[in-house]
N, C-alpha and C positions, 0 to 999 in steps of 0.2 A: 504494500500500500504506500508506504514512504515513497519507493522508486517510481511510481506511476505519480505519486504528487509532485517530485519534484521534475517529474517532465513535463507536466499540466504546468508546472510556474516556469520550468525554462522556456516553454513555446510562446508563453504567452507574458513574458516579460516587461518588452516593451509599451504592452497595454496597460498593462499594474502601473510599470513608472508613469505611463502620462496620464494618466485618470489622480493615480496621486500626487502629478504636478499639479492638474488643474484645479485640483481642488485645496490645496495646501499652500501656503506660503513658501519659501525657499527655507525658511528654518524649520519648521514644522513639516518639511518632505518626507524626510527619514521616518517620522514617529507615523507618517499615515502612510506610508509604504510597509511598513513592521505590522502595521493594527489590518491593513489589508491583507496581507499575507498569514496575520494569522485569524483571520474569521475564515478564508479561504482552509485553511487546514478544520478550523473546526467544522468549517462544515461539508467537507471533502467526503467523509463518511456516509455523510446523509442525502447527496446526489444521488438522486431514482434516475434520471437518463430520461425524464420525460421532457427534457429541453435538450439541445446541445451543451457540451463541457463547456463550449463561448461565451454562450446564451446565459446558462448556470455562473462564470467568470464571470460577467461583464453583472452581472444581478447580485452578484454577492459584492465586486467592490466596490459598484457607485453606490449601494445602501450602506457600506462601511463608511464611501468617503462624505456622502450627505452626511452622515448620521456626525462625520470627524467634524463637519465644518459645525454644523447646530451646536456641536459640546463647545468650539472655540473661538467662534466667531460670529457675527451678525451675517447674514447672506449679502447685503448690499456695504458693509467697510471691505471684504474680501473682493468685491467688484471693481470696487473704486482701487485698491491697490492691485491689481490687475491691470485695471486701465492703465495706470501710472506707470507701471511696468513694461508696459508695451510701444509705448511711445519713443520709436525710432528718431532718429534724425535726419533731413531729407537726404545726405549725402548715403548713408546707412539705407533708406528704405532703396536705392536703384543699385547696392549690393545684393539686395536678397534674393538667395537661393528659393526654387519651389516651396521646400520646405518651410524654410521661416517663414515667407508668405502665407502658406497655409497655416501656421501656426497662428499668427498676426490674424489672419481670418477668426479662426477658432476664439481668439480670446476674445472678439469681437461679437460672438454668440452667445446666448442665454448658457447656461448647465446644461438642459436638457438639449437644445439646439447643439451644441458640440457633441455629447453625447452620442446624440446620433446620428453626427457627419461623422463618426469617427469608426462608430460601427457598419453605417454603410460603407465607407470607404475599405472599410475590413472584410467587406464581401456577405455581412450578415445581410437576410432576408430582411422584409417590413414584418413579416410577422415576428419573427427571432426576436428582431428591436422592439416591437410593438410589446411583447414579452415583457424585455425588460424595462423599459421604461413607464410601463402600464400606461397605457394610450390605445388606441384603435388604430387598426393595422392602416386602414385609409387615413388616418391622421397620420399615421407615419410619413407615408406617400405624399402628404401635403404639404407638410414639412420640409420633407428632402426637397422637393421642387421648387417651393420656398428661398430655400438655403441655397440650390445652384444659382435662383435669380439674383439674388442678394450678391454672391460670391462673382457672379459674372459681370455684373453692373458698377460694383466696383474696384474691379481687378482687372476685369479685360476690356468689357468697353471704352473705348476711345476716350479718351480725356481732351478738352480745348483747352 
């Protein structure tokens, strides 16, 4: 059981770190990367398989990390130092890589709207996502569509 948890956290690694970037301050990483990883162990056992391990993953750590921001912080002073965070320079924004871009998008979304640009982009279904984020699967879809207009209007459309 160990060796299959600890392949379930090494596949899916990258997800854990940026669910618990997004939701943590830079100080407070480490301690909701730790609290994530271990509700995941606790509750490793208790996976029936009637979701996918992703689906099961992605539902067990954004209620760990909601649940980290509610014990240490207001939902909107965590926004606002976000914001503040994110504020490039212009010389710095016509460096960025897709990545940072995309990233720079994401902070730019609600919780739930990163969420699940993050999951879509990770290949989960709307129902998978609709799953975990408890919403209706065409509310997923309306979302995502949403979220490409937003991300296209102002990232790729033309700029005067």
């Amino acid at each position: 059981m160990q060796q299959e948890f600890e392949q379930v956290v090494a596949n899916n690694q990258g997800r854990i770190k940026y669910i618990a970037s997004r939701y943590s301050q830079q100080h407070d990483f480490e301690d909701l990367y730790q609290e994530i990883l271990m509700q995941l162990w606790r509750s490793f056992t208790t996976f029936k398989g009637h979701s996918s391990r992703e689906t099961w993953l992605y539902q067990v750590a954004l209620n760990t990390a909601s649940s980290f921001v509610t014990k240490t912080i207001k939902h909107k002073e965590l926004q606002k130092v976000l914001a503040e965070i994110v504020k490039p320079d212009s010389a710095a924004v016509q460096e960025n890589c897709q990545a940072e871009i995309l990233n720079k998008f994401m902070h730019t979304l609600s919780d739930t709207d990163s969420s699940i640009l993050m999951m879509y982009l990770d290949g989960l279904s709307s129902d998978q996502i609709a799953t975990v984020v408890g919403i209706s699967d065409n509310a997923v879809r309306l979302r995502i569509k949403r979220i490409k207009a937003t991300f296209e209007n102002e990232f790729i459309g033309e700029k005067s």
